[in-house]
C-alpha positions as CSV (number, residue, x, y, z in Angstrom):
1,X,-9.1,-22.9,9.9
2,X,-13.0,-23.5,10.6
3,X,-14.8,-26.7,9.9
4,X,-16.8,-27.6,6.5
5,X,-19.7,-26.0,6.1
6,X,-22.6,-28.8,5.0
7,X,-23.6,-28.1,1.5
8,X,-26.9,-29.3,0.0
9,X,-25.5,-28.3,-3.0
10,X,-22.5,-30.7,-3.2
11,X,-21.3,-31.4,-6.7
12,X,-20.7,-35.9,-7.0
13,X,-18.1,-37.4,-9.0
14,X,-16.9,-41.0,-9.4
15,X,-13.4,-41.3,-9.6
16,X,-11.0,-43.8,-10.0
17,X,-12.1,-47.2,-8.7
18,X,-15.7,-46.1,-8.3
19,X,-14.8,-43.7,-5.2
20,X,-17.3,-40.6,-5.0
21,X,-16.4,-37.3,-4.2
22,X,-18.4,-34.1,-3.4
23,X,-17.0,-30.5,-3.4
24,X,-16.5,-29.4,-0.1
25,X,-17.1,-25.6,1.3
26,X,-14.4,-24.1,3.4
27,X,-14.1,-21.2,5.6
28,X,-10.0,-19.8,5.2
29,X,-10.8,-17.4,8.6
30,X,-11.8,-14.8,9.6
31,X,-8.6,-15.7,11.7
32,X,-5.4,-14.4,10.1
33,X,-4.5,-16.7,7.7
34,X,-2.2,-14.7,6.1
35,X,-2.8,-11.1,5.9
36,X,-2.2,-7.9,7.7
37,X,-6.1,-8.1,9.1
38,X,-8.7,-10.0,9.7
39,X,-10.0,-11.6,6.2
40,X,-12.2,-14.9,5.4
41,X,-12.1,-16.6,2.6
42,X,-15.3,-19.0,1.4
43,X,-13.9,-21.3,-1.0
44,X,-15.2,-24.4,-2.8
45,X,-12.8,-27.4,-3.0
46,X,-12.3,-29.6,-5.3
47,X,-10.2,-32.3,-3.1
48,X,-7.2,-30.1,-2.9
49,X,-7.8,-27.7,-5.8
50,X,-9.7,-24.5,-5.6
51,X,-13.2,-24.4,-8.0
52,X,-14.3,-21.3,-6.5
53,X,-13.1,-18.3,-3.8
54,X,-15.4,-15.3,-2.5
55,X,-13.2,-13.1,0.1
56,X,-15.7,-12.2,2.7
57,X,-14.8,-8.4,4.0
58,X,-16.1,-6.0,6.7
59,X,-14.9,-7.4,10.0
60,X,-13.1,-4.4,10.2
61,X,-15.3,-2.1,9.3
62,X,-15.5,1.1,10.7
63,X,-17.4,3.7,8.6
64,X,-14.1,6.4,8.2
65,X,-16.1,7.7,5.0
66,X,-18.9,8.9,7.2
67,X,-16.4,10.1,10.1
68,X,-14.7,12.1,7.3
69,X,-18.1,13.8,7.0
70,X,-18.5,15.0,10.1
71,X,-15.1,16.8,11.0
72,X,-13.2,19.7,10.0
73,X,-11.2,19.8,7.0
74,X,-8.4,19.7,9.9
75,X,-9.5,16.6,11.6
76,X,-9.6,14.6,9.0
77,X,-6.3,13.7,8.1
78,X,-6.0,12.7,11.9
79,X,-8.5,9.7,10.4
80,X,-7.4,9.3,7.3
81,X,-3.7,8.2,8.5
82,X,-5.4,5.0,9.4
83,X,-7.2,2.7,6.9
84,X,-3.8,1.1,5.7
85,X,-1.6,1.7,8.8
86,X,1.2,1.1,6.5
87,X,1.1,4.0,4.3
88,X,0.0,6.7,7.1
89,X,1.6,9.5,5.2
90,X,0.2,9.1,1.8
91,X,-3.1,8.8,3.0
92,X,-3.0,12.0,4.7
93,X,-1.3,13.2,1.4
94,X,-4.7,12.7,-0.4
95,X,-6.7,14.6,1.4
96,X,-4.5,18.1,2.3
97,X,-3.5,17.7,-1.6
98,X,-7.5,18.1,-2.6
99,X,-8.1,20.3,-0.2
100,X,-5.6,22.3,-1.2
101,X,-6.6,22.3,-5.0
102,X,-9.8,23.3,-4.3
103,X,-8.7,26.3,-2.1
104,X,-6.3,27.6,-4.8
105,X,-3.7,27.5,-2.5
106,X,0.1,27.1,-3.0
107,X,2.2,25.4,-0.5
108,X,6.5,26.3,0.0
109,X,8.6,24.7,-2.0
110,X,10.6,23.4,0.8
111,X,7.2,21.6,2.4
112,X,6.9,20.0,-1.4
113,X,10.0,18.5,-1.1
114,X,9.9,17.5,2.4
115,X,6.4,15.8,1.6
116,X,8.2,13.9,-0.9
117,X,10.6,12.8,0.9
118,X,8.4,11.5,3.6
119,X,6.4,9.9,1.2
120,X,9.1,7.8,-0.2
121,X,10.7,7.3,3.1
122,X,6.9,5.7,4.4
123,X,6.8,3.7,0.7
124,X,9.9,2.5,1.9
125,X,8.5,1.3,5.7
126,X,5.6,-0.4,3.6
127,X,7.4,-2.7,1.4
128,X,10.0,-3.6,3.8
129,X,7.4,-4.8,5.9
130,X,5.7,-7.0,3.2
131,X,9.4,-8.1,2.2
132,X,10.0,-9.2,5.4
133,X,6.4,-11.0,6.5
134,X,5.7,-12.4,3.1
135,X,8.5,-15.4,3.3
136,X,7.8,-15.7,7.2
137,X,3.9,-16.9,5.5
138,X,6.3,-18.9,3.5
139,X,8.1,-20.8,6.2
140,X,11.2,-18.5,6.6
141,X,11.9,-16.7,9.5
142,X,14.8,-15.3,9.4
143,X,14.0,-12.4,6.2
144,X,11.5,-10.9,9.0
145,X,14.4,-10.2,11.5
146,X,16.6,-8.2,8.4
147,X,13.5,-6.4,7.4
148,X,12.6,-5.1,10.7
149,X,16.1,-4.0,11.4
150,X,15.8,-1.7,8.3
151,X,12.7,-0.2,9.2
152,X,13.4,0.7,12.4
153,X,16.1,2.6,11.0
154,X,14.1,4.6,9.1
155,X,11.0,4.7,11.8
156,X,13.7,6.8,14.1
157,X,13.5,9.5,11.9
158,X,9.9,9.1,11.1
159,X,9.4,9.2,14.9
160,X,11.6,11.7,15.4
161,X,9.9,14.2,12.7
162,X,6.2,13.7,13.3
163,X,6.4,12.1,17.4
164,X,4.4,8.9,15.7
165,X,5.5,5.6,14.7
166,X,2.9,4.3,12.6
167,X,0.3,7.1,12.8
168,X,2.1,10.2,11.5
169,X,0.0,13.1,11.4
170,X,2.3,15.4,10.1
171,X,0.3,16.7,7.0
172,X,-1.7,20.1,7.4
173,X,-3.6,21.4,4.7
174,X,-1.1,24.5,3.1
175,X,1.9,22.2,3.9
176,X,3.3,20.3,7.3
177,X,2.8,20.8,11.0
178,X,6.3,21.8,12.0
179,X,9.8,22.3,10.3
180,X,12.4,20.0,9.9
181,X,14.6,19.5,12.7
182,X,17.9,21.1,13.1
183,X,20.2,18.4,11.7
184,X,17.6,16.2,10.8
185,X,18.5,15.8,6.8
186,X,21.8,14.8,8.1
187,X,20.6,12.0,10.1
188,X,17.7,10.4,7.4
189,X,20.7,10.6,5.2
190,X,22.7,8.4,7.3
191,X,19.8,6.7,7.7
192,X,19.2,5.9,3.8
193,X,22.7,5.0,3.6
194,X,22.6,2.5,5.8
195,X,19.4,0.6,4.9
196,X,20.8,0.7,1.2
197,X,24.5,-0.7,2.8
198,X,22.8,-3.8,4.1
199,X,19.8,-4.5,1.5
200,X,22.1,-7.0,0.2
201,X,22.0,-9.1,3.3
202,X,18.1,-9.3,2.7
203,X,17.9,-9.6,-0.9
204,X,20.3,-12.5,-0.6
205,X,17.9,-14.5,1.6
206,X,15.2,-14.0,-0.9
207,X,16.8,-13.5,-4.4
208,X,17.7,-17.3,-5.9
209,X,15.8,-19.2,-2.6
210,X,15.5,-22.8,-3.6
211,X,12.4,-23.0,-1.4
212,X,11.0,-19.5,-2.0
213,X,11.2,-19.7,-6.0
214,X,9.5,-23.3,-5.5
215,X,6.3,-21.7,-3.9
216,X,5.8,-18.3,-5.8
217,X,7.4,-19.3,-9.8
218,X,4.6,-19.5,-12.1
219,X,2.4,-19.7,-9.0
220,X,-0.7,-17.1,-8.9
221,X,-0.2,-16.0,-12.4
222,X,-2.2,-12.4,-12.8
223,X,-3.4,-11.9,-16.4
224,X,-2.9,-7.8,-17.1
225,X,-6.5,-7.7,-18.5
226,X,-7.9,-9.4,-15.5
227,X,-5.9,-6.8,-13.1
228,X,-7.6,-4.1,-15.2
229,X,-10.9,-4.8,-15.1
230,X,-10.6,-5.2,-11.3
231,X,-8.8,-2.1,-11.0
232,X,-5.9,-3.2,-9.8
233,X,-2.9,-0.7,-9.3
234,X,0.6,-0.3,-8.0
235,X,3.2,-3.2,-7.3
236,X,0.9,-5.5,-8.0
237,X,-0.4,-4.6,-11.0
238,X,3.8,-3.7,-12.7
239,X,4.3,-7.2,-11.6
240,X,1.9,-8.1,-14.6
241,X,3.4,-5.8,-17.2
242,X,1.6,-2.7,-16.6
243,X,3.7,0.0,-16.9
244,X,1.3,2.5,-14.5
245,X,2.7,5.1,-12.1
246,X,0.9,7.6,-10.7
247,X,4.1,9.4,-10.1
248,X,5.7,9.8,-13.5
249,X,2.4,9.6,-15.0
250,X,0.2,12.3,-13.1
251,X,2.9,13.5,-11.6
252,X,2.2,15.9,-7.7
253,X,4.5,17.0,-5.0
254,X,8.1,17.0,-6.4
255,X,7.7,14.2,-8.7
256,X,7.3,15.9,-12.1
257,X,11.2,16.8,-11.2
258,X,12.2,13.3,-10.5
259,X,10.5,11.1,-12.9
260,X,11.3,14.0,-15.5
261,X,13.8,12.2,-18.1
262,X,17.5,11.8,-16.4
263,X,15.7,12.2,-13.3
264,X,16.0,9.8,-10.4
265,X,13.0,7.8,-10.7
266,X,11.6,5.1,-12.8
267,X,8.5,2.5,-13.4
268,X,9.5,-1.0,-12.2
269,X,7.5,-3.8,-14.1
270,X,7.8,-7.3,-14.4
271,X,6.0,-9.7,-17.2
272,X,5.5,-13.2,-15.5
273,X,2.5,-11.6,-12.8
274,X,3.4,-14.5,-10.5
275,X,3.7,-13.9,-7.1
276,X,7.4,-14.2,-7.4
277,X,7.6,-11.0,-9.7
278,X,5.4,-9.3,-7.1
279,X,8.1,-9.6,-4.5
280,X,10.2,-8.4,-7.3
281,X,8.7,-5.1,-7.6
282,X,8.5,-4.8,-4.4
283,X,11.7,-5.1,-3.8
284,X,13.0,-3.3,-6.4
285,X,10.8,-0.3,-5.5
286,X,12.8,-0.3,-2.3
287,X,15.7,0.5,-3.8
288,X,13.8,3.1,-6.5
289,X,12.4,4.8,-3.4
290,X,15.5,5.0,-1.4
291,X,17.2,6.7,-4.7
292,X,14.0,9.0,-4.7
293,X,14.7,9.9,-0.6
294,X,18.1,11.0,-1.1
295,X,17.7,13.4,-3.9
296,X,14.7,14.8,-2.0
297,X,17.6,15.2,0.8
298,X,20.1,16.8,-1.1
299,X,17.4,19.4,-2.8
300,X,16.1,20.0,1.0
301,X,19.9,20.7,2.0
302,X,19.9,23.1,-0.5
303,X,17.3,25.3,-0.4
304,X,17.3,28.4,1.7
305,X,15.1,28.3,5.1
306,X,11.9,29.7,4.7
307,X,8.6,28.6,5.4
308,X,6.7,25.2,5.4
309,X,3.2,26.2,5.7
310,X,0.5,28.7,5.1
311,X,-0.9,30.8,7.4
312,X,-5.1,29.4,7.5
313,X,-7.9,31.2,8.8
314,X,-9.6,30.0,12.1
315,X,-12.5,28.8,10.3
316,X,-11.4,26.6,7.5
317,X,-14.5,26.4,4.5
318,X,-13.5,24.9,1.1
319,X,-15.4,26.5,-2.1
320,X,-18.3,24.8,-2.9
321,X,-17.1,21.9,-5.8
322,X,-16.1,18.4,-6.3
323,X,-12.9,17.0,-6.9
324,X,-11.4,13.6,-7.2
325,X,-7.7,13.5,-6.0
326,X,-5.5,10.3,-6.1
327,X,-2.5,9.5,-5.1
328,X,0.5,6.8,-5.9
329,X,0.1,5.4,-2.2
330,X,2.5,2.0,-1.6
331,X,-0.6,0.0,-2.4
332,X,-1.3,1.2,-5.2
333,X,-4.0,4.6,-6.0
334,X,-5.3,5.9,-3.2
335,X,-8.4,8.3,-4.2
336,X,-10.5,10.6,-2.2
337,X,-13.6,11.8,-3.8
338,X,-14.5,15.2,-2.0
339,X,-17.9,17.0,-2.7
340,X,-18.3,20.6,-1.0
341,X,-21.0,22.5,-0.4
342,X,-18.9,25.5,1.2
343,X,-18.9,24.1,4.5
344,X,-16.3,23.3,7.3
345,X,-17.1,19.8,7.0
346,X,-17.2,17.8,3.5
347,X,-20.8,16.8,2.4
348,X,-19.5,13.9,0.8
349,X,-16.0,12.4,0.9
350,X,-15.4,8.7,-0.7
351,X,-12.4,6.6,0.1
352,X,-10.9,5.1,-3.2
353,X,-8.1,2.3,-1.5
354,X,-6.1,0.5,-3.1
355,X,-6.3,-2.6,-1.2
356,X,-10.0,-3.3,-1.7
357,X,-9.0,-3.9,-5.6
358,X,-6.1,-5.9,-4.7
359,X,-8.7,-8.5,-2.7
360,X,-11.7,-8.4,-5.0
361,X,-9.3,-10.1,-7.8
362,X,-8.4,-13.4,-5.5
363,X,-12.2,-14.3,-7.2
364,X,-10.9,-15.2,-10.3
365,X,-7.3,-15.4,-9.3
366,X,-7.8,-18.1,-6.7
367,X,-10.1,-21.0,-8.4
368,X,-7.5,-23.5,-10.3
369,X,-4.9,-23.7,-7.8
370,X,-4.1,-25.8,-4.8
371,X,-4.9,-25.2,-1.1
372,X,-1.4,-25.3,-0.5
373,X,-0.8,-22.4,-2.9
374,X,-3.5,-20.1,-1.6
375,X,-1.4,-18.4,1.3
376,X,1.4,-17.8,-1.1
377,X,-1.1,-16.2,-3.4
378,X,-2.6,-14.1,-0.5
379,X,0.5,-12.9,0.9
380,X,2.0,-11.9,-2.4
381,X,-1.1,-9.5,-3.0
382,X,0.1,-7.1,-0.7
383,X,-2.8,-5.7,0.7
384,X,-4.2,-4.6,4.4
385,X,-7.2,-5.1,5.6
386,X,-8.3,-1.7,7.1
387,X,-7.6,-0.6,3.9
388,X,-10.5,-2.9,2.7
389,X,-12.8,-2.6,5.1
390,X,-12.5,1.1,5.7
């Protein structure tokens, strides 16, 4: 935590027994206070309460709309993998999906499902990691160790699939790089079942926690008009009462199937929109997800063999047009605005993340609250940096 900065615009009060205060400026970074980044935080204190917060963004910074600009429609989802390095496979979903619109193209059936079963097997890597490194910003250690257990389980067959462990690469525009590996369902199923067989252990360090429930109850209370009119989607949003998915609502890939009534999946929402009914969601969504994977598994088993991609010419030029794809990425919607003037290269593509309406609420979330409260607020928002600062 920096020093104070000097303020000539210090706001006096007398208080009890004539002692006079001023409002005091505070850096909160751009260390790592309590986020998956680097983030700073200018806030104005009142004592120890908050009067004001502006998150300070761009330390990471790295310009991926404009180095979407000037590579292939193939490169680019070697890029695009990386702005939230915890959702690598629905960002690349994004972009293949659009291009793919725009192309009229149809992908196999069996690369549909498999892309939705990577997709909820990567939603499932995100929010264990936020489930395991929010109460370790909390002051408990020991829900980090459980969570990481669980996601290496399903990072071996991540790994084993794509050869990456956080940056898959996997997508190609017309479906996926490479079949499925000969008895490769078998093992992601033993995987899922295993993960689900021992979520109990974690849930029961984090479900009725004295300590926990102390910090996050009534804490960082989200108003569902307030999320709104920041744009704020996914997990964090349900936890307010916004019944929004991307995947039962819009549905792509294989989820018109599974969010289809009697289907497997469903919209978990909470009412409170306190950072404890954010690690509800979350947590919750693990399981939804995991329910998701397996049917995706069992429709994968079976289906005949057949293809996973389409055959693309060497030269790869998308129609001249515009289109705006998004996507239900772990975070929330993740939306690529691409603009094509009928080259090999996009003339304009613009990164919609979820993360960067996540942050721009902790303005008017923030101010109100205590200094001691702020990290639980921050951690519960669930958001990386990369995917900020692009």
């Amino acid at each position: 935590m920096s020093s104070p900065e000097p303020t000539t615009e210090a706001t006096l009060a007398v208080g009890a027994g004539g002692f006079t205060s001023a409002d005091m400026v505070l850096n909160i970074g751009p260390q790592h206070p309590a986020t998956h980044g680097v983030l700073r935080l200018r806030v104005v204190l009142d004592g120890e309460r908050i009067v004001s917060a502006d998150p300070v963004i761009g330390y990471m910074h790295r310009g991926a709309e404009k180095l979407f600009e000037v590579r292939d429609y193939r490169q680019i989802t070697v890029l695009a993998n990386r702005h939230d390095w915890l959702s690598a496979f629905g960002n690349e979903l994004g972009v293949v999906l659009g291009v793919e619109a725009m192309l009229g193209m149809e992908v196999p059936e069996r690369a549909t499902w498999a892309r939705t079963l990577l997709a909820e097997l990567n939603r499932v890597l995100n929010h264990l990691m936020f489930l395991g490194s929010y109460p370790l910003e909390l002051g408990a250690i020991t829900p980090v160790f459980g969570a990481f257990h669980e996601r290496e389980e399903i990072q071996a067959v991540m790994e084993e699939i794509s050869g990456g462990r956080m940056h898959f690469m996997f997508n190609r525009v017309g479906g996926l790089k490479d079949d499925l590996p000969a008895g490769w369902l078998q093992r992601v199923a033993g995987a899922i079942a295993g993960v689900r067989s021992r979520m109990p252990q974690l849930e029961s360090l984090l479900v009725g926690n004295e300590i926990l429930t102390a910090r996050t109850k009534g804490v960082g209370v989200l108003d569902p008009d307030l999320a709104l009119a920041y744009g704020v989607t996914g997990p964090i949003a349900r936890a307010s009462g916004i019944d929004m998915d991307l995947r039962r609502d819009a549905p792509y890939l294989a989820y018109g199937e599974l969010f289809a009534e009697g289907g497997t999946g469903r919209v978990v929402t909470r009412e409170a929109g306190d950072c404890l009914a954010r690690l509800e969601v979350l947590l919750e969504q693990t399981h939804v997800s995991l329910d998701l994977a397996e049917v995706c598994v069992e429709r994968l088993l079976s289906l005949p063999p057949g293809p996973v991609n389409q055959r693309l010419p060497k030269v790869l030029k998308v129609p001249e047009g515009e289109r705006y794809t998004v996507t239900e990425n772990p975070l929330g919607h993740n939306g690529y605005y691409l603009v094509s003037r009928g080259d090999k290269t996009p003339w304009r593509l613009k990164l919609r993340s979820a993360s960067f309406n996540n942050v721009a609420v902790l303005g008017d979330l923030l101010p109100g609250h205590l200094v001691s409260d702020m990290v639980a607020i921050l951690g519960s928002m669930f958001f990386v940096v990369g995917d900020v600062d692009k």
